[in-house]
C-alpha distance (Angstrom), angle and dihedral (degrees) to the residues before:
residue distance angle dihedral
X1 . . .
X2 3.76 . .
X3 4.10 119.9 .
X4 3.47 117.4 -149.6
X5 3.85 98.7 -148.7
X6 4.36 109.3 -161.1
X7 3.51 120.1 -154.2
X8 3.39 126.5 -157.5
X9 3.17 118.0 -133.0
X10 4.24 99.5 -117.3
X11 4.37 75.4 61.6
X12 3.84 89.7 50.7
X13 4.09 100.7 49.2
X14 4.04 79.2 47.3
X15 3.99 91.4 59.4
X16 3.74 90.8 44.9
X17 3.30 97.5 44.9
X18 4.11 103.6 31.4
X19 3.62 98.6 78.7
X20 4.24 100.1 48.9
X21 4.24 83.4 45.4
X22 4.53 83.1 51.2
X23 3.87 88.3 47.8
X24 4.23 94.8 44.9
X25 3.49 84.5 43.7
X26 3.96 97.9 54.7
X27 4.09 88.1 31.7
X28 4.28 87.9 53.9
X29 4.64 85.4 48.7
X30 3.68 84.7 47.8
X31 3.48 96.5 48.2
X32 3.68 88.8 48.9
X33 3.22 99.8 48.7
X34 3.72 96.1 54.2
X35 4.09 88.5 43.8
X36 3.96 79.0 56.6
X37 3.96 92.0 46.6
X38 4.15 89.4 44.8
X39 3.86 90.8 46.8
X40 4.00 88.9 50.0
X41 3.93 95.7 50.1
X42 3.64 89.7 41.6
X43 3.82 86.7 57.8
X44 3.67 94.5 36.5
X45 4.13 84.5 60.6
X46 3.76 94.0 46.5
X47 3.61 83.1 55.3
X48 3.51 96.2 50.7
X49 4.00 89.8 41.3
X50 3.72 82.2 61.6
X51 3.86 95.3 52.7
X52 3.42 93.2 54.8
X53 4.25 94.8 53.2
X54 3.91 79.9 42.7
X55 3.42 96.7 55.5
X56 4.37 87.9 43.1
X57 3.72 81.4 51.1
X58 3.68 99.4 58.5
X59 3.81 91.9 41.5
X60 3.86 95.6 61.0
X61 3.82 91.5 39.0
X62 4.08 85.1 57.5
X63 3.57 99.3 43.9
X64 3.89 93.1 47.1
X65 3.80 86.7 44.5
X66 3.79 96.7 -126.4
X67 3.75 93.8 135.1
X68 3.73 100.3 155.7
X69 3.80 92.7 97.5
X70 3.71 89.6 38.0
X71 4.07 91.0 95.6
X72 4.17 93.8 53.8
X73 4.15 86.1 45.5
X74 3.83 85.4 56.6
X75 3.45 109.7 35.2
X76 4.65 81.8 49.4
X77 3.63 84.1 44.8
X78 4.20 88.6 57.2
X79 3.82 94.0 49.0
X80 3.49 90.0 53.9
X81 3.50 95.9 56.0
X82 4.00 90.0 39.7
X83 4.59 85.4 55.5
X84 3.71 86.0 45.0
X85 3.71 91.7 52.0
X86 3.48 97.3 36.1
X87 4.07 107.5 26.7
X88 3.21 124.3 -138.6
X89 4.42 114.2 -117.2
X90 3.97 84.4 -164.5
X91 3.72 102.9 66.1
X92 3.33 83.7 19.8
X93 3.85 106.6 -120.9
X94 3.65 126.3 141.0
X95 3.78 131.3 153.8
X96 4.52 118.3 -121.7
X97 3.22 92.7 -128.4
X98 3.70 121.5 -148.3
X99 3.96 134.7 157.3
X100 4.21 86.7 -88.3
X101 3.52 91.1 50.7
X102 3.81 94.7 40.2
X103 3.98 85.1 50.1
X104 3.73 91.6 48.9
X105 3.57 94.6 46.1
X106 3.46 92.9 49.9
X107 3.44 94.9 51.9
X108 3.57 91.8 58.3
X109 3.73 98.2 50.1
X110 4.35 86.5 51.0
X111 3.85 84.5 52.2
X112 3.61 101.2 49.2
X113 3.80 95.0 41.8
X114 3.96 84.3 50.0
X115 4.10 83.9 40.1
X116 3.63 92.7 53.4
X117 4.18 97.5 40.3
X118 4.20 89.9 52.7
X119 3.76 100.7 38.7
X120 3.73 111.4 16.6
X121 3.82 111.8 30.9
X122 3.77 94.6 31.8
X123 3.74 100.0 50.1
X124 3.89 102.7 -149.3
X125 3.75 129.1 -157.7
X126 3.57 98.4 -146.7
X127 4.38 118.0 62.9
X128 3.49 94.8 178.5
X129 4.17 96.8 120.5
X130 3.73 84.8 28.2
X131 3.81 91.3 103.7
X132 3.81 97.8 48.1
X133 3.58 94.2 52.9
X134 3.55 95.3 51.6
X135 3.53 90.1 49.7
X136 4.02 92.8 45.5
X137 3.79 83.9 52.7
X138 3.83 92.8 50.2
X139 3.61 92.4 55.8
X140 3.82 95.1 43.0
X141 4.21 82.6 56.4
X142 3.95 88.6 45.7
X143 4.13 88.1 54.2
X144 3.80 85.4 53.8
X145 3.68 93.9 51.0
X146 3.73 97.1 38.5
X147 4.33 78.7 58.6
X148 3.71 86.6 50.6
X149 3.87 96.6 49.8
X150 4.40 85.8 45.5
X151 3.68 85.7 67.2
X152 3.82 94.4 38.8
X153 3.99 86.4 55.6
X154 3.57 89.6 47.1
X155 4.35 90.2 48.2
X156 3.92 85.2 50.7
X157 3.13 101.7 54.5
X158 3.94 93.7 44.9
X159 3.72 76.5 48.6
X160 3.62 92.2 62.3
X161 3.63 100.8 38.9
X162 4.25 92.1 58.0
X163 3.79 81.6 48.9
X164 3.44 90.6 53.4
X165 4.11 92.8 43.7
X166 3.83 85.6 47.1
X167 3.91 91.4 57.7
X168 3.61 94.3 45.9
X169 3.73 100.7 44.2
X170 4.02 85.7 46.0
X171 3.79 82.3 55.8
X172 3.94 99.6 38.8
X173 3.94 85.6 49.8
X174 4.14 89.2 54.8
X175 3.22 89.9 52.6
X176 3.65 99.9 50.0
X177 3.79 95.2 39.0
X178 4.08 87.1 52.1
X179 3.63 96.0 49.9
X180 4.00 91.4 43.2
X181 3.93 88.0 42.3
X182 3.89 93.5 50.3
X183 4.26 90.0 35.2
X184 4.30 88.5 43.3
X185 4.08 96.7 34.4
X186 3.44 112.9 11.4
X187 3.67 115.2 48.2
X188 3.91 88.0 43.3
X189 3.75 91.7 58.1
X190 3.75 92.3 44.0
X191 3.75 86.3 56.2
X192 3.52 89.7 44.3
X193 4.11 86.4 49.2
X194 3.74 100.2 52.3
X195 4.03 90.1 45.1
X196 3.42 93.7 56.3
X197 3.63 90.4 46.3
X198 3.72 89.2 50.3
X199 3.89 88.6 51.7
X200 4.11 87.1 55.4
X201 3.38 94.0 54.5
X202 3.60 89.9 54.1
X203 3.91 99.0 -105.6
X204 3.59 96.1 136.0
X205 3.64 98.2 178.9
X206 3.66 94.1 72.7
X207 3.94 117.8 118.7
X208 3.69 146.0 161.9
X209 3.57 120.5 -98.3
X210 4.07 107.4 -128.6
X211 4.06 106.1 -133.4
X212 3.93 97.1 147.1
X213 3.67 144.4 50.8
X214 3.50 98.4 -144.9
X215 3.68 134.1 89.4
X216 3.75 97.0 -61.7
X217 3.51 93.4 47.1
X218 3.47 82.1 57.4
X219 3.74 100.0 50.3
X220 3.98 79.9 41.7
X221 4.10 83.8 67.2
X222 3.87 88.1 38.4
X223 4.02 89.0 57.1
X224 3.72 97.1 38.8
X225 3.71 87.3 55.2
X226 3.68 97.9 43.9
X227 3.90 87.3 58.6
X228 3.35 97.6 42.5
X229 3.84 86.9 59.0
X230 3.91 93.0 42.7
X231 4.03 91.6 57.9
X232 3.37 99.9 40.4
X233 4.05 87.3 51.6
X234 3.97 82.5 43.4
X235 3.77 93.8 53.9
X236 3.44 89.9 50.4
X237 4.07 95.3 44.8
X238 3.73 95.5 87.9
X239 3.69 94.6 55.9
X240 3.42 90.6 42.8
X241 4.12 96.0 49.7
X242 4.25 84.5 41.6
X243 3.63 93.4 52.8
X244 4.30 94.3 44.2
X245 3.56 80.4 43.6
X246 3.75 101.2 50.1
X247 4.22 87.7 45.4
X248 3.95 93.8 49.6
X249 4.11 90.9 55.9
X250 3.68 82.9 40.3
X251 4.06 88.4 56.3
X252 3.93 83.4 28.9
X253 3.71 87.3 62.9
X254 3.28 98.5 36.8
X255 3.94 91.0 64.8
X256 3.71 95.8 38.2
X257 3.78 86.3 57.9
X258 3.83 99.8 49.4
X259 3.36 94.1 36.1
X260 4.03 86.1 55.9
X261 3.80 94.8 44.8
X262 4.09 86.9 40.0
X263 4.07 77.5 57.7
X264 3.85 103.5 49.2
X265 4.22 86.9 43.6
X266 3.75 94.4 49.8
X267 3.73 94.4 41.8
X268 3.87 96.8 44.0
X269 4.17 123.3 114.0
X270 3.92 101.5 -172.3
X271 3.68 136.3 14.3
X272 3.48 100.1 -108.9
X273 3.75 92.1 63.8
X274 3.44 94.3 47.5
X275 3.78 91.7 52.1
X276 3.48 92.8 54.5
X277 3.32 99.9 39.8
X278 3.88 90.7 49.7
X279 3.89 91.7 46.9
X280 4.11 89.2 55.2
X281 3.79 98.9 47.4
X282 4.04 93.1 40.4
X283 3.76 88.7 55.2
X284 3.42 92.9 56.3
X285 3.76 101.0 43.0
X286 3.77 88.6 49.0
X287 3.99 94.7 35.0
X288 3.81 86.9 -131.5
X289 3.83 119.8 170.5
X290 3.79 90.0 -142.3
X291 3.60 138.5 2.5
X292 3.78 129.2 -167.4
X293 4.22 123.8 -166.5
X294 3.36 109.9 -152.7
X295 4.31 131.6 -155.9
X296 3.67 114.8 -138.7
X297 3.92 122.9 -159.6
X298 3.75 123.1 -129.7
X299 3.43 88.4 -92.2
X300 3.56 104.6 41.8
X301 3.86 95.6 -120.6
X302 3.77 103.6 111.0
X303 3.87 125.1 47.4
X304 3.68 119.7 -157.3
X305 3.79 123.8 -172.6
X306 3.60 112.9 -134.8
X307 3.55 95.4 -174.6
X308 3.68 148.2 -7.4
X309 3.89 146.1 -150.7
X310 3.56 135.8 -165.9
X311 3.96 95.8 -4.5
X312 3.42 132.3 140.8
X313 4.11 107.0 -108.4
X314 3.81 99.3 -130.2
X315 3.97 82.8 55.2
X316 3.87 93.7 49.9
X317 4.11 94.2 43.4
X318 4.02 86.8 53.4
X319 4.00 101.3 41.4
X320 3.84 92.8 52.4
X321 2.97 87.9 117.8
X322 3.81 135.8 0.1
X323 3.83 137.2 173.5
X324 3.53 120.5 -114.1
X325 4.18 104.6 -94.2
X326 3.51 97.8 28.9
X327 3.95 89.5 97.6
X328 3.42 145.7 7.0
X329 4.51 87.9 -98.5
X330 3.70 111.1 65.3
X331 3.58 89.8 45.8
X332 3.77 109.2 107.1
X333 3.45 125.2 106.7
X334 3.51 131.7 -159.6
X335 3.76 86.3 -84.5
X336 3.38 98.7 44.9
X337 3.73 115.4 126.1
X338 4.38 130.5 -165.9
X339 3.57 107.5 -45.6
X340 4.26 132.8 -166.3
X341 3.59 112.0 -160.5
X342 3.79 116.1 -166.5
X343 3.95 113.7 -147.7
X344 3.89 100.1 -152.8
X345 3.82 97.4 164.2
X346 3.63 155.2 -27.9
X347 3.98 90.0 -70.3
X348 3.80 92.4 50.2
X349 3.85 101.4 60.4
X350 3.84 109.8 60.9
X351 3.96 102.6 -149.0
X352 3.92 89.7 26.2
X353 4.05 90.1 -135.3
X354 3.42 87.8 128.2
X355 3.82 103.1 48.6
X356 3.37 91.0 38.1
X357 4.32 85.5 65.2
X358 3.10 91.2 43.2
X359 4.01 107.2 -106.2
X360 3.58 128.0 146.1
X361 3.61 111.3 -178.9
X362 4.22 118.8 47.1
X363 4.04 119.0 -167.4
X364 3.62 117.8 -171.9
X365 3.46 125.9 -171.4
X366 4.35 127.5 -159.7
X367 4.10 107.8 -124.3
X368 3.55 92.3 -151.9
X369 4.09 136.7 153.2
X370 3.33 121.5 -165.5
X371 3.61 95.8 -7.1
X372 3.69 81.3 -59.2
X373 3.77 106.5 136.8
X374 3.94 113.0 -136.0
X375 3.62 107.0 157.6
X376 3.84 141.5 -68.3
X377 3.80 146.9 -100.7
X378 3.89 124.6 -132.2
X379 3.63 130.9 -161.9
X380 3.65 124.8 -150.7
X381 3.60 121.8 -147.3
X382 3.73 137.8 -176.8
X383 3.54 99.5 -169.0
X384 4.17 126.6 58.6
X385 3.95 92.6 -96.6
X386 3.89 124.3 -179.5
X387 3.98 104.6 -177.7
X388 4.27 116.9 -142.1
X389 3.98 119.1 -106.0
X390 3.76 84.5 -102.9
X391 3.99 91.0 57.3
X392 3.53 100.8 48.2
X393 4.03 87.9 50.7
X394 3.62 88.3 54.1
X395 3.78 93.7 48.9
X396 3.78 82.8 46.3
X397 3.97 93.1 58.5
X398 3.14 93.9 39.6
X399 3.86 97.2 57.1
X400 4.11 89.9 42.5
X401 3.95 82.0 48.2
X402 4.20 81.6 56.5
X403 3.79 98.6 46.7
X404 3.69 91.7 54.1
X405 3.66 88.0 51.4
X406 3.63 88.7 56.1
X407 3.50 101.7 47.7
X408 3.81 89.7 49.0
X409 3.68 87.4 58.5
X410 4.02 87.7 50.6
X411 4.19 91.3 54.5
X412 3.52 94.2 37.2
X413 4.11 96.9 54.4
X414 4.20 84.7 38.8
X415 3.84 85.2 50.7
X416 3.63 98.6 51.8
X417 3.76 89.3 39.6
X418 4.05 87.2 56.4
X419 3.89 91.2 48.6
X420 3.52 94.3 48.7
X421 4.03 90.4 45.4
X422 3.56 88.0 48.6
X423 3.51 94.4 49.8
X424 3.93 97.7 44.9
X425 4.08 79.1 49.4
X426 3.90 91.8 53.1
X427 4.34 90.9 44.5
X428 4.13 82.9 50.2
X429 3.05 93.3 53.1
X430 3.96 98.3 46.0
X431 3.67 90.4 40.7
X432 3.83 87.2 52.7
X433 3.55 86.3 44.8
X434 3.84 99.5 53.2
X435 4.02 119.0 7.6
X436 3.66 94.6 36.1
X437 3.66 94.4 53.9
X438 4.00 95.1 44.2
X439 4.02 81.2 46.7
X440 4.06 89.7 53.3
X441 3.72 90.9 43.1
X442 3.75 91.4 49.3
X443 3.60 88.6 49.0
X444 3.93 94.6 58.7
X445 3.95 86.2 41.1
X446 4.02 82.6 61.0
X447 3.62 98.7 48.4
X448 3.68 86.5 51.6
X449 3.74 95.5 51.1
X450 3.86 86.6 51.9
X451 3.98 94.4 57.1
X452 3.73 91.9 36.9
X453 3.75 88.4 58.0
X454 3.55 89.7 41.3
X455 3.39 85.3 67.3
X456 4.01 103.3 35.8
X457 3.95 86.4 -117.4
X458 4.07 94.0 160.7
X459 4.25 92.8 174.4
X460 3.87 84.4 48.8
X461 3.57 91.8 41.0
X462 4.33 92.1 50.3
X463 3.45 88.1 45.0
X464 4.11 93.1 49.2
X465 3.82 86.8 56.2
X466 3.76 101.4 49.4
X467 3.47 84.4 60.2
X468 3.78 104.0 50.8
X469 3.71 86.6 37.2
X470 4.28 77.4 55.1
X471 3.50 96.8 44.9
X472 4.05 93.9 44.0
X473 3.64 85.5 55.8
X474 3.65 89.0 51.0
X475 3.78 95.5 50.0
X476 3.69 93.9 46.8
X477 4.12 91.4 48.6
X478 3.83 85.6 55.0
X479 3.48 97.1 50.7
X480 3.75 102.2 50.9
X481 3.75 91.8 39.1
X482 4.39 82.6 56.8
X483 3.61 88.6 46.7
X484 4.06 90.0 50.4
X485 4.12 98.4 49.9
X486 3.72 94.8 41.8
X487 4.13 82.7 49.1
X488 4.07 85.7 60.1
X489 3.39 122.6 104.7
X490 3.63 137.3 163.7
X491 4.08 117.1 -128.0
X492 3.68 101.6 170.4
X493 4.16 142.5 47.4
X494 4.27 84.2 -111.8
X495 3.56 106.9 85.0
X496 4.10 88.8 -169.2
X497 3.74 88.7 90.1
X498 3.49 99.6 61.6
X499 3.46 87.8 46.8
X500 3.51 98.7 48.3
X501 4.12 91.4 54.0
X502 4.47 85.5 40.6
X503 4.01 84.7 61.0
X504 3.75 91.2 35.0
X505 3.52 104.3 58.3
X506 4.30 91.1 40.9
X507 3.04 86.7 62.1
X508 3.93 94.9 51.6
X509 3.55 86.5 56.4
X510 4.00 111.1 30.6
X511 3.57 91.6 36.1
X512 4.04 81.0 -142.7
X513 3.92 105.4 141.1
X514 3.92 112.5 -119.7
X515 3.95 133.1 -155.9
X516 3.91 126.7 -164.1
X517 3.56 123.8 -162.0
X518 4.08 124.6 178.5
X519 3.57 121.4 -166.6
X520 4.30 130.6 -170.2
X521 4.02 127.3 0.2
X522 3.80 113.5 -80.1
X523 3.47 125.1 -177.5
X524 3.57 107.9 -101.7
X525 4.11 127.2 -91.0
X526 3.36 126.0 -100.8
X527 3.72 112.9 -108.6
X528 3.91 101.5 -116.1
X529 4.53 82.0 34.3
X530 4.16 79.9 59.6
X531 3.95 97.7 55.9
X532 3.14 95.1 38.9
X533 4.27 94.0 54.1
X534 4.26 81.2 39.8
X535 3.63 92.7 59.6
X536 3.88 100.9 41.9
X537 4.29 84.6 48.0
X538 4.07 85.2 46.6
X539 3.62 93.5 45.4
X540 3.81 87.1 46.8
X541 3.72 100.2 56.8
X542 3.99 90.8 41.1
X543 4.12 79.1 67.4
X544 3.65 90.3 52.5
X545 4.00 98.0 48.4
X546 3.97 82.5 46.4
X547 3.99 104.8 44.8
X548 3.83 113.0 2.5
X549 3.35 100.3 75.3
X550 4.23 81.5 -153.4
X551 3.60 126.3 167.0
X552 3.70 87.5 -168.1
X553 3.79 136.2 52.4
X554 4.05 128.7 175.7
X555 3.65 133.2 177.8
X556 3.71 119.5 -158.0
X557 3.76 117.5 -161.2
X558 3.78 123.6 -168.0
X559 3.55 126.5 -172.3
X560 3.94 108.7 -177.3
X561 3.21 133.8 91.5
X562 4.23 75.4 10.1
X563 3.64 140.2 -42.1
X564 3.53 123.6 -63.7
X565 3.30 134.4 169.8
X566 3.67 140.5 -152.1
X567 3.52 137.5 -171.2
X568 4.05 115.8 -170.0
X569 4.44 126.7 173.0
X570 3.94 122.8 178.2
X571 3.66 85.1 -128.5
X572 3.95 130.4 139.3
X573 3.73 91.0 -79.5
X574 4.05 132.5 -143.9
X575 3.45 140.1 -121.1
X576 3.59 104.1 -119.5
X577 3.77 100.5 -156.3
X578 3.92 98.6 61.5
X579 4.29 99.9 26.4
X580 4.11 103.2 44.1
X581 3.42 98.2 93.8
X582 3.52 97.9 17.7
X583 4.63 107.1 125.2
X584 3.71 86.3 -105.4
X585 3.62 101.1 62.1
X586 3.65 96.9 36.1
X587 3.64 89.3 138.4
X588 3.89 90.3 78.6
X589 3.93 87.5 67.6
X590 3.78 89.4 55.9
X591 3.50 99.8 52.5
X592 3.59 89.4 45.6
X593 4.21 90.7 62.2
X594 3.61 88.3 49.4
X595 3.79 102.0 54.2
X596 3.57 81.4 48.8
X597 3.41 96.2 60.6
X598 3.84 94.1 55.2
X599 3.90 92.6 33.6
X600 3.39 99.6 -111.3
X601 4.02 128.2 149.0
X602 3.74 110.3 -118.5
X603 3.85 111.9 -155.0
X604 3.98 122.4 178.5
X605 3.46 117.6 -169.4
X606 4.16 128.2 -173.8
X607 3.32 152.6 157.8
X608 4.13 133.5 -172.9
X609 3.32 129.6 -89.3
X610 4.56 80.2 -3.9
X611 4.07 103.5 86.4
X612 3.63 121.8 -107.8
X613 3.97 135.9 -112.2
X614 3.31 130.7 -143.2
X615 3.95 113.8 -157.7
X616 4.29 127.0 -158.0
X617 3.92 110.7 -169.0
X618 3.89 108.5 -171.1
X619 4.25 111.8 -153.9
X620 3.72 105.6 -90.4
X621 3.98 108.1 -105.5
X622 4.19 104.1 -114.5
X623 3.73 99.8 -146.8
X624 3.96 125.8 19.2
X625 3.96 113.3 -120.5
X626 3.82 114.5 -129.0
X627 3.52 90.2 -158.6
X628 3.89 80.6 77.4
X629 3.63 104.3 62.2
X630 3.55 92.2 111.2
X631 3.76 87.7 51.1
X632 3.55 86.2 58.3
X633 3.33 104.9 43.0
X634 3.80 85.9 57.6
X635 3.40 96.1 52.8
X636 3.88 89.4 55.5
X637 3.45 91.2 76.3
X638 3.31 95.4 54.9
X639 4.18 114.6 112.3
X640 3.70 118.2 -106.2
X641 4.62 87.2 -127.4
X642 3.04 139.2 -11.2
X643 4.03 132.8 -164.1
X644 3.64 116.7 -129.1
């Protein structure tokens, strides 16, 4: 069974570099050991050195006779010999012995004991061969330490060769631990380097070769992984970026198209346009080869195409109208939902329109709005066609987005038909109001003129005729002033205009003279806000030309905090609480409805024989718009009155 053993690479650097740290260590004891042997012989021939000026020492203190320090020289001369002999670990000093030095030292010892007997213990008279044996003594003592310094020659020179080992295992160890550093550290990373530079240049195929166990092998595995993962996510990048792609134009034209039909619905006037404008742009979103909108009664019986694209004639002529049953279209019901119909054969399509044209695959579609049933779309294939989830929610939208179109259309045409019954109501009423009472009061004045001729009454007669010539007058008056306000119309945001031409063209006819004065900024009216206030100011001045008897007429316009305006004559006045709804101001009734229509407080205020005003407070807007600075800024320079 074979163990693969892994070393890290801390435990590798430790092999390499375990045995040069053994052999420094062992060189560095070595060297201190001989340092320790050096520093002992060194001592050992200071010691000796200090014999030999002992010994020259004793010598002159015999020969002069001054022997009383002659016992302390010996006895210091004996330990010397005894540290020689013995060393001395402290200092350190110790002596290498060997048979030379033995020999040497021995020597010495016989001389001094024979020293000390002739010279020192016998006390002699006579010093004449003093000198020469102190000086034979001294040289015996220099042949020891000339031994001594052999052996420190010999410990230098070991000394220098472990220095010299030292230096060159130091360098042998360098070299190793560079070339295992670069072979261990190095060249790994540098593979690791040029990979990764590989992998930024988009080469994903790069990897790290795996020659170790130890922690760059392991990163080694790390990389190699890594890149694996990075090309296999690259590979699959293009389908990735094609299919996002593919679903953002799918989204893409999914906005374009509602946004289009969104387009067509908001900008359409009538039905039929919208139908076939809707029928064009839906067979091109859906790349139908014919499309057909169909009209559904209230009860859902009777199917009548509005409009149709891409289908054969014949086909359209007979499917005008169908029943609901007759064929696979005109079959929804209000809880119909997206259908595919598959147009196998002859058998399978009821009327055989479609086969006929060659389609195989019908989709119909409910046009509904609020579960309100109001028709439905088919689409005409020639191919077998099953559209995507995402398709038949489009197709969806797109037919809600045509139902709301429709039933705009509805409450639009009901709206204008309101205003204009409203309207024709409002001109009954004034023509009831006005003509029709001058007509009924001419009528009387014509039954009188028949019994006043009956009886040749000329002064009756005269005075008869000034008052249908009066009442005429009156009559025609009324008519061109309706024909005037319902000739008013308001073609910009500045309502001054309109009121400008209003006072204008009173005056034409009363011959009354007018002032206008407008005071503040004010957002501007509403256009349909504008008639209204135009109409209640005409209708106001038509009482003045009729009852006032004014020579003077102003109206006062104030724009801040909101619009109010006020219509004021130097007339003959009223008393408002007995004449407002009296038949001969009937006009006050009217103006009333019409500030009610724009919620606006209607305030008439008179006295006799003083003039009257009539007053049109508009609600106070609650928080300026700043889409309407321009507004604004035109009405700045707008002048403060103005004499018409």
């Amino acid at each position: 069974m074979t163990i693969n053993r892994h070393w890290n690479l801390g435990a590798k650097l430790l092999m390499v570099g375990a045995p040069f740290l053994l052999l420094v260590f062992m060189a560095t004891i070595a060297t201190l050991w001989v340092s320790w042997q050096l520093d002992g012989g060194a001592a050992a021939v200071n010691e000796a050195g200090r014999m030999r000026m002992q010994s020259y020492r004793m010598s002159l203190s015999i020969g002069t006779g001054e022997t009383q320090h002659l016992p302390e020289q010996v006895t210091e001369f004996d330990r010397s010999l005894a540290t020689l002999k013995k060393g001395d670990p402290e200092r350190p000093l110790f002596v290498s012995w060997d048979a030379d030095t033995s020999a040497r030292f021995a020597v010495v010892e016989n001389n001094w004991a024979g020293y000390q007997a002739r010279w020192i213990q016998a006390k002699p008279e006579v010093f004449t061969d003093l000198r020469a044996d102190t000086v034979a003594f001294a040289s015996h003592i220099d042949d020891f330490v000339n031994s001594i310094e052999v052996h420190i020659a010999h410990w230098t020179a070991l000394l220098h060769l472990l220095q010299m080992s030292m230096l060159a295992s130091v360098l042998a160890g360098a070299t190793v631990l560079l070339y295992t550093g670069y072979l261990f550290v190095l060249e790994p990373v540098g593979q690791l380097k040029q990979a990764i530079e590989k992998i930024q240049q988009g080469n994903f195929d790069a990897r790290v070769a795996h020659t170790s166990s130890d922690e760059f092998g392991t990163l080694a595995d790390g990389f190699n992984g890594m890149a694996e993962h990075l090309q296999s996510m690259y590979k699959n990048l293009e389908g990735k970026v094609a299919e996002k792609t593919a679903l953002l134009k799918e989204k893409s034209d999914r906005l374009e198209s509602l946004y289009e039909v969104t387009a067509l619905v908001s900008k359409a006037t009538s039905l039929d346009a919208l139908a076939q404008d809707f029928t064009k742009s839906l067979a091109k979103i859906s790349q139908a080869d014919g499309v057909a909108l169909r009209w559904s009664n209230q009860g859902g019986q009777r199917h009548l195409m509005l409009a149709a694209h891409g289908l054969p004639a014949d086909m359209i002529d007979e499917e005008q109208c169908i029943y609901t049953g007759d064929c696979f279209c005109g079959s929804v019901t209000p809880d119909s939902e997206f259908r595919v119909i598959p147009i196998r054969d002859e058998s399978s399509a009821p009327l055989k329109h479609c086969f006929k044209a060659g389609f195989e695959t019908v989709i119909t579609l409910p046009v509904r709005l609020h579960q309100h049933l109001m028709g439905e779309v088919d689409l005409f294939f020639h191919a077998r066609v099953n559209p995507t989830p995402a398709e038949r929610s489009l197709l969806q939208a797109l037919c809600s987005h045509l139902a709301s179109g429709m039933e705009n259309l509805r409450l639009n045409a009901l709206e204008k038909e309101a205003a204009v019954s409203q309207e024709r109501h409002l001109l009954a009423r004034e023509l009831h109001d006005s003509i029709a009472q001058s007509l009924a009061f001419l009528k009387i004045q014509v039954q009188l003129m028949r019994d006043a001729i009956k009886t040749c009454d000329e002064t009756e007669i005269a005075k008869i005729l000034e008052e249908i010539d009066a009442g005429v007058r009156e009559s025609y008056g009324d008519v061109r002033e309706l024909l005037l306000h319902f000739r008013t119309r308001t073609n910009t945001e500045d309502i001054e205009p309109a009121l400008a031409t209003t006072l204008q063209k009173f005056e034409h006819q009363s011959g009354i003279t007018t002032t206008l004065a407008m005071q503040g900024q004010g957002l501007p009216l509403a256009p349909d806000v504008q008639i209204q206030v135009l109409h209640i100011v005409q209708e106001a001045l038509s009482n003045v030309r009729k009852h006032s008897h004014a020579s003077q007429v102003w109206l006062d316009v104030q724009q801040q905090p909101g619009w109010r305006f006020e219509v004021r004559d130097d007339g003959i006045g009223f008393n408002p609480e007995t004449d407002q709804f009296d038949e001969t101001h009937v006009g006050l009734r009217i103006m009333s409805e019409r500030a009610q229509r724009i919620c606006a407080h209607l305030e008439v205020m008179s006295t006799p024989s003083r003039g009257s005003s009539v007053i049109v407070t508009l609600p106070a807007p609650s928080h300026p718009s700043t889409s309407n600075a321009a507004r604004i800024d035109k009405l700045s320079t707008t002048p403060a009155a103005s004499t018409v």
